[in-house]
Each structure stands twice: as structure tokens, then as C-alpha cells.
VMD Tcl script that draws the C-alpha trace (Angstrom):
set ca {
  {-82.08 19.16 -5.87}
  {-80.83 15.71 -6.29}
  {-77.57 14.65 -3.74}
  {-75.05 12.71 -5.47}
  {-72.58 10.75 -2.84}
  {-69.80 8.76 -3.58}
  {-69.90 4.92 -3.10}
  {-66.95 2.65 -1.68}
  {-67.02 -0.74 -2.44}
  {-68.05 -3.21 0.51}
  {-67.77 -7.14 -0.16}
  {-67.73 -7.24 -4.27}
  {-69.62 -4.02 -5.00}
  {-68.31 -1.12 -7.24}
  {-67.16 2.31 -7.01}
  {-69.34 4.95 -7.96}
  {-72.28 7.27 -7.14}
  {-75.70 6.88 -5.73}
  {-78.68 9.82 -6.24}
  {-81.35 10.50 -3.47}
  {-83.49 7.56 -2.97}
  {-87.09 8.13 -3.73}
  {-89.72 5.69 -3.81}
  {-87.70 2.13 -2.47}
  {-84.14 1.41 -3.18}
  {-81.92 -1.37 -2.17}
  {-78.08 -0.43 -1.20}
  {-76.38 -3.74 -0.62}
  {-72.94 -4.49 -0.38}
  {-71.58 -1.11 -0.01}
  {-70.34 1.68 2.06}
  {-72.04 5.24 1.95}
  {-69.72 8.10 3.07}
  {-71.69 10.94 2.10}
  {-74.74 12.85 2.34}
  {-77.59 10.19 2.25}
  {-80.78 11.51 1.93}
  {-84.33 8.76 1.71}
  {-87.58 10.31 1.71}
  {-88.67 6.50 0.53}
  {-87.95 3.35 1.92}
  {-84.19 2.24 2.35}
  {-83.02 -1.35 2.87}
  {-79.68 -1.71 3.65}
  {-78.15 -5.43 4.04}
  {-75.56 -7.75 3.16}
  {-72.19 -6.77 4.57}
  {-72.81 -2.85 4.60}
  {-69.89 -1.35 6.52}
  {-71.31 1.78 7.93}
  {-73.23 4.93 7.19}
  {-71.21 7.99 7.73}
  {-72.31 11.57 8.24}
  {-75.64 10.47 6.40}
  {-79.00 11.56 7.05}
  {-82.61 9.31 6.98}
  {-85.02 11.58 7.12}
  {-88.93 10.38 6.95}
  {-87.86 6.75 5.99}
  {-88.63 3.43 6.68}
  {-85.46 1.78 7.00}
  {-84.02 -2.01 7.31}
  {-80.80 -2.42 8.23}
  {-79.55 -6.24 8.38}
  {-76.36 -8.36 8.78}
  {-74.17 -5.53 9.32}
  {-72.25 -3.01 11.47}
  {-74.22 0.80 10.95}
  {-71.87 3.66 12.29}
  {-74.49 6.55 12.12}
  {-73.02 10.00 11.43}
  {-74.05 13.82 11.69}
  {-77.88 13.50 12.04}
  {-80.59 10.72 12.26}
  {-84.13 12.26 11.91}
  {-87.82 11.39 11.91}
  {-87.12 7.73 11.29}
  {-90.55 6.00 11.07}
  {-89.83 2.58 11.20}
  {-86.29 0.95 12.02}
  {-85.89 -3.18 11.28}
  {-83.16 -4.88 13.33}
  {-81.26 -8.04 12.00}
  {-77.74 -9.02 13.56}
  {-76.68 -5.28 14.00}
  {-74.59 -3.33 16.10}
  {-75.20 0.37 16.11}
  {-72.62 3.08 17.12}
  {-73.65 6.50 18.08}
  {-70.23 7.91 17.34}
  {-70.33 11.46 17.93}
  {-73.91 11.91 16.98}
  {-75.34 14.51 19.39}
  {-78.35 13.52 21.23}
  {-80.55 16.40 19.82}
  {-79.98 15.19 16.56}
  {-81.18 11.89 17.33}
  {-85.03 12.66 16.45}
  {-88.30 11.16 15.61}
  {-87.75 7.33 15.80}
  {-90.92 5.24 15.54}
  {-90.85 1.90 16.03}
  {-87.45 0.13 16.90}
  {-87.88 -4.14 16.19}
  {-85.70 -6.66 16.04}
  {-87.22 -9.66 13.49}
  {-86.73 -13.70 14.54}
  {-84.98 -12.88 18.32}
  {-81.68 -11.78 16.44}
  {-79.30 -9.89 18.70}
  {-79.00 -6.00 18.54}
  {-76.41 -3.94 20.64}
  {-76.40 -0.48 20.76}
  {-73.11 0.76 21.72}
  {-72.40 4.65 22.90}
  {-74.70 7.61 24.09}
  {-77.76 7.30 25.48}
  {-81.43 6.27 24.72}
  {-84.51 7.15 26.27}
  {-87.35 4.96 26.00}
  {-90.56 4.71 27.53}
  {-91.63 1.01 28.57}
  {-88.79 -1.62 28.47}
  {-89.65 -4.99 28.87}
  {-86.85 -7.62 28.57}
  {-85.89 -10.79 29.94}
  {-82.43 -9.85 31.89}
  {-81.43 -6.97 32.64}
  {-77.92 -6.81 33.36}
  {-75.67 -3.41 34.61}
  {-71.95 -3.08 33.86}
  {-71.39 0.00 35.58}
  {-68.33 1.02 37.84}
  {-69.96 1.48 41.28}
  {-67.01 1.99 43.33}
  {-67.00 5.59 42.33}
  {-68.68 8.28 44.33}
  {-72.10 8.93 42.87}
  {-75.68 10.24 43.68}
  {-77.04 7.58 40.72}
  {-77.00 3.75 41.47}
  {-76.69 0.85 38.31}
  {-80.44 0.72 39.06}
  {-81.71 4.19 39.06}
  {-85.08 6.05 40.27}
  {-84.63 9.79 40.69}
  {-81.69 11.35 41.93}
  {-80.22 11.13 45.57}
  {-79.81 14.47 47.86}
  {-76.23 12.57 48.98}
  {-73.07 10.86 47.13}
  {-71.56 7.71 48.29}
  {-70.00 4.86 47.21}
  {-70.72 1.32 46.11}
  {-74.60 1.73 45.21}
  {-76.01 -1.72 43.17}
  {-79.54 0.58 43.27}
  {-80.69 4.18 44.15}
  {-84.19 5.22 44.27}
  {-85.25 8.96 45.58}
  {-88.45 11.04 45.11}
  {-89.81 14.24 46.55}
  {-93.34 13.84 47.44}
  {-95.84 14.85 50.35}
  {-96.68 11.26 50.94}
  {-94.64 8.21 52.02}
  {-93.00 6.45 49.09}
  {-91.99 3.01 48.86}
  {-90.29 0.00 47.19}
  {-92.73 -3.34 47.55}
  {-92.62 -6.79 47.22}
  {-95.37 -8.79 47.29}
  {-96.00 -12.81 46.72}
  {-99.51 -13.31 45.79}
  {-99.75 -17.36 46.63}
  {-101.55 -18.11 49.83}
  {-99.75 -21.57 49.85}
  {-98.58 -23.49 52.99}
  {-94.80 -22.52 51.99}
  {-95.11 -19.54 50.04}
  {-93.73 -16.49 51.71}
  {-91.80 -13.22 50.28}
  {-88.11 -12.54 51.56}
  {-85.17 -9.43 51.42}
  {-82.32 -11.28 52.14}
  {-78.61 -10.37 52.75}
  {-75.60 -12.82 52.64}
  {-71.79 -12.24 53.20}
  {-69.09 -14.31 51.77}
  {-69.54 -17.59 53.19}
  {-73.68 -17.29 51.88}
  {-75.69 -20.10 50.57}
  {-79.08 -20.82 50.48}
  {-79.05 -22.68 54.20}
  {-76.53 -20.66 55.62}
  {-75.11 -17.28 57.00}
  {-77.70 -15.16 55.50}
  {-79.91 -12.74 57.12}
  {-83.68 -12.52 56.34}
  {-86.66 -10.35 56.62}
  {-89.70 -11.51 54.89}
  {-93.70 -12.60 55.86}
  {-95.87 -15.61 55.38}
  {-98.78 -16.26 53.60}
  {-102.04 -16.05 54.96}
  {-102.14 -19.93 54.56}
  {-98.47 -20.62 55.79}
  {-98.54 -24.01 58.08}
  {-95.86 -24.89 60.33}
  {-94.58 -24.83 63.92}
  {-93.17 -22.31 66.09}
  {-93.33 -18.53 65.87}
  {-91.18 -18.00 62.52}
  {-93.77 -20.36 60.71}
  {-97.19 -18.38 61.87}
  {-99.47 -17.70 58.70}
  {-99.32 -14.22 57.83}
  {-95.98 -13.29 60.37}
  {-93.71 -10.69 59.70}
  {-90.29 -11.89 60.78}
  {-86.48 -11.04 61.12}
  {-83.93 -13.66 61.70}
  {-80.05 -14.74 61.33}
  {-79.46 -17.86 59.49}
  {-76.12 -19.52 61.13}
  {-74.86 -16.35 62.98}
  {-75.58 -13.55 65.62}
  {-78.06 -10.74 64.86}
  {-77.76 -7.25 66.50}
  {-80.89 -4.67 66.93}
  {-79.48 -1.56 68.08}
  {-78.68 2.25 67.22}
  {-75.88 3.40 66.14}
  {-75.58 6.73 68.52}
  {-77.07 7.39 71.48}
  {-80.88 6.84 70.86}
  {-83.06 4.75 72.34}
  {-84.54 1.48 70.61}
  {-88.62 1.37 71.27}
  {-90.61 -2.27 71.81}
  {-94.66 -1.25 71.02}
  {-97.63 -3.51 70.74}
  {-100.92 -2.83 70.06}
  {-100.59 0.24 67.79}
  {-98.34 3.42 67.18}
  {-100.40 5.76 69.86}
  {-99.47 2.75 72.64}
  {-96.93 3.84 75.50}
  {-93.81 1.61 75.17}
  {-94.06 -2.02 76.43}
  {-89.95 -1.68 76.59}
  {-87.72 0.69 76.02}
  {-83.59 0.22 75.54}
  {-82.83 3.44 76.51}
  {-79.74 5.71 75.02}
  {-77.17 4.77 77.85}
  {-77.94 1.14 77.76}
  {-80.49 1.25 80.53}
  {-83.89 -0.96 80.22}
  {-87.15 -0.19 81.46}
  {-89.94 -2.06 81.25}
  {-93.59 -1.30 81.69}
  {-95.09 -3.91 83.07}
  {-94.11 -7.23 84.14}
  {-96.60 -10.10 83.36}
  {-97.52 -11.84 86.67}
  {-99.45 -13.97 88.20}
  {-100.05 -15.47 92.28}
  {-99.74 -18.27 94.25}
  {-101.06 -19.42 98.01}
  {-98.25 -21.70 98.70}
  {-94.65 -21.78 98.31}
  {-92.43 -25.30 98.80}
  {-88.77 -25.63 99.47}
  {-88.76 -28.95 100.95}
  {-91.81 -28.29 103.65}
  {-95.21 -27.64 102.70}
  {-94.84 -24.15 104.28}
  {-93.18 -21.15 103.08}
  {-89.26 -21.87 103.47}
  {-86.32 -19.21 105.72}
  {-84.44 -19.72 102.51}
  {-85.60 -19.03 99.17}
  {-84.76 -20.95 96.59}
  {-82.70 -18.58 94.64}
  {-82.19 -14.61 94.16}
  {-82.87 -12.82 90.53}
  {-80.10 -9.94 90.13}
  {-81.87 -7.11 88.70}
  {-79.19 -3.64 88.34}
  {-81.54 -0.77 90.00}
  {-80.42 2.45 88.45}
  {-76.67 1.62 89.57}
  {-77.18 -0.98 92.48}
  {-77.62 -4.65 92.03}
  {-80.59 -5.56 94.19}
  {-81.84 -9.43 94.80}
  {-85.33 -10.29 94.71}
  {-86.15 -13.69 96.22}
  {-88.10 -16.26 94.47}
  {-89.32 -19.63 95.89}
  {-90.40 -23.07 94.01}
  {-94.10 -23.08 93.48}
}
mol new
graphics top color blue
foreach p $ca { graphics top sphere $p radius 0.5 }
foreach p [lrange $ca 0 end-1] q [lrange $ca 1 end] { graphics top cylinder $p $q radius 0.2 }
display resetview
């Protein structure tokens, strides 16, 4: 059976009454506050006002140059064409929201879809940009993956999995170039690119430069125009290890503050000078070292 719906004028069309679409129909001009029904094609353009508590089923359907407030149901939609549109959900629930096939917009005109959600699969876009309120307590960051086992405050980006294997975030440069390395960096208030930042990053195999910081292929940690502290924040210890995760520690920082050291590079001499050729009374100076509680002084002579 046929749906008749009443028409409202838009921008210089005419009361009256529009049957189910069939086959390809144009609507211009007008605004549809009924039952809409297309099994055809449906172009909608002009200044169009909105469609209210209608329903597209099985339709191709080109909106342009307007503002579309959809209503009660939108279903099996197989192709939707985008010009200069904003969409409202209104109070559409998200079940009703069905079978959408390909969602375009034509010559890089804006679309903005305001109100419930949409799930997608792939999104690939030049910005993306978040709006929402992070100062509220929440398990979900702006940027999202999974769900976190804790709420806090102030999250830019959340990611959490559940998974018998390690999982990670990654960044990765792929240029071996002199200069090119790949950097996390933090900066406070007074942040710029030269200044009061800190950085953790690593070189390219083919970095050039001198000093430590500038090795090809180092991984390195550093404070850019203030101090940097490496510590725990209760009473663990902090653990330095070369040579590989089953090594002993070369030093440890132990949990009341203490420091013990393995070994202590070294090396000998046959003579000592301290203004004779032969070993001097007097040393040249004393090295302080606290010995669990007691400051001893271990002599040491120019060589």
C-alpha cells in the first residue's frame, strides 16, 4: 500500500502530498514530516530542512546543501552521497541505525555528524582532533584502545588489552640518516623546541656526531635545560645491568638509599710521586667512602 505524507514548504515549494517513491524521484526544496518510504533512488537537495520520523529503506540516497534531522528509523541504506551536510541523530536509537553501505563525501565538501555514535571500521583522515572533557574521572582516554582495569583523571590517551604476551605501543623512524632519530618527549610550561623538555628517543643506525648522546643506533634519556631524577617512588631498589637480563647487577641503589657496587674498574702502578720519586708519608688526598654507617678514608697518591 502506497504512504501518502504531508509536505511543508521549504524555500518556494508548495504544500501538499508526496506518494512512496519508486523507481527515482527528486524532493527538492521541501520538508518531509512523515512516513517516507524509497525502495528507489532518492535525491534530496536544495535547501531541504530535515527529514523527520522518515524511513529509507533499500535506497540509494543523495542528500546535498542541506541540514538532514533523521527521525524514527534509518535502514539498509546502500549508498549515502555527502554535499555540505550536517546530520543529527536526534533521538534515533542506535539499533535502528542499520545497513549503511558506503558513506562519501563528493569534491572535499565538509560533513559533520553531530549526536550518538558511529562505528566504523578503517578511518583514515588527515587530523584527528578530540574535544572531550578529560578532567573527569574515567577508565576511557580521548584516544581510546580497550578499556582500563582503573579510573583516574586527566587521560589525553588510554590503551589496555588482556593478552598472554607483552603488548606494546611503537614508534619507529625508518631513515638511517646522519640526523634522523625517533623521540617521546615531555615539556612543562616554559617548553620549546630547545628548551625544558625531557626526551627519550634512539638514533639511527647511520647517526654521526660526537659524544655519547650522538652514537648511531643509542638509546638515550636526557633533560633539556633542567635536572632529571631516576628513582622509585617507595622503598625499592633501582637496578644498573649490562650485558643481558640473566647478568648479576653492576650497581644497585638499594631501598634505604645505600649503594653497592660490584666491581670497581682498576688498574696498577709501580711508582707513586708526591714531590720525590719515591712513595710519599703523605698521600696526596683521602676519598670519603660511607661504609655501612662509618665514613672511612682511603688514600690515594699522584701517579
Amino acid at each position: 500500500m502506497l504512504k501518502t505524507v504531508a509536505i511543508t514548504s521549504g524555500s518556494g515549494g508548495s504544500n501538499g502530498t508526496v506518494t512512496q517513491v519508486g523507481g527515482t524521484g527528486t524532493v527538492n526544496g521541501i520538508t518531509l514530516t512523515g512516513n517516507v518510504t524509497s525502495s528507489g533512488n532518492l535525491t534530496l537537495g536544495g535547501t531541504l530542512g530535515s527529514i523527520a520520523n522518515s524511513q529509507l529503506t533499500n535506497s540509494a540516497v543523495t542528500i546535498g546543501n542541506t541540514s538532514v534531522s533523521l527521525g524514527s528509523t534509518v535502514t539498509n541504506i546502500g549508498n549515502l552521497t555527502l554535499a555540505n551536510v550536517t546530520i543529527t541523530s536526534g533521538s534515533v536509537p542506535a539499533a535502528n541505525v542499520t545497513g549503511l553501505g558506503t558513506m562519501a563525501t563528493q569534491n572535499a565538501n565538509a560533513v559533520v555528524i553531530t549526536g550518538g555514535n558511529a562505528t566504523l571500521t578503517t578511518i583514515t583522515a588527515n587530523n584527528h582532533v578530540a574535544t572531550a572533557n578529560i578532567t573527569t574521572t574515567a577508565n576511557l582516554g580521548s584516544y581510546s584502545y580497550g578499556t582500563l582495569g582503573y579510573s583516574d583523571v586527566n587521560i589525553f590517551a588510554s590503551y589496555a588489552a588482556n593478552l598472554t604476551s607483552y603488548a606494546q605501543v611503537v614508534l619507529q623512524n625508518a631513515n638511517n640518516g646522519a640526523t634522523a632519530s625517533v623521540d617521546f618527549v615531555v615539556s612543562n610550561d616554559q617548553g620549546s623546541s630547545s628548551a625544558n623538555y625531557g626526551d627519550f628517543g634512539i638514533n639511527s643506525s647511520g647517526f654521526s656526531g660526537t659524544g655519547n648522546f650522538n652514537k648511531a643506533g643509542a638509546v638515550y634519556l636526557y633533560a633539556a635545560s633542567t635536572d632529571i631524577s631516576i628513582g622509585t617512588w617507595s622503598a625499592n631498589a633501582i637496578h644498573f645491568i649490562a650485558g643481558g637480563n640473566t647478568n648479576a647487577d653492576a650497581m644497585t641503589v638499594n631501598a634505604n638509599n645505600t649503594v653497592t657496587i660490584a666491581t670497581l674498574a682498576q688498574s696498577t702502578s709501580s711508582t707513586a710521586t708526591f714531590a720525590t720519586s719515591s712513595l710519599p708519608l703523605v698521600p696526596a688526598g683521602y676519598i670519603i667512602v660511607n661504609n655501612n654507617g662509618t665514613n672511612v678514608k682511603i688514600p690515594y697518591y699522584a701517579v
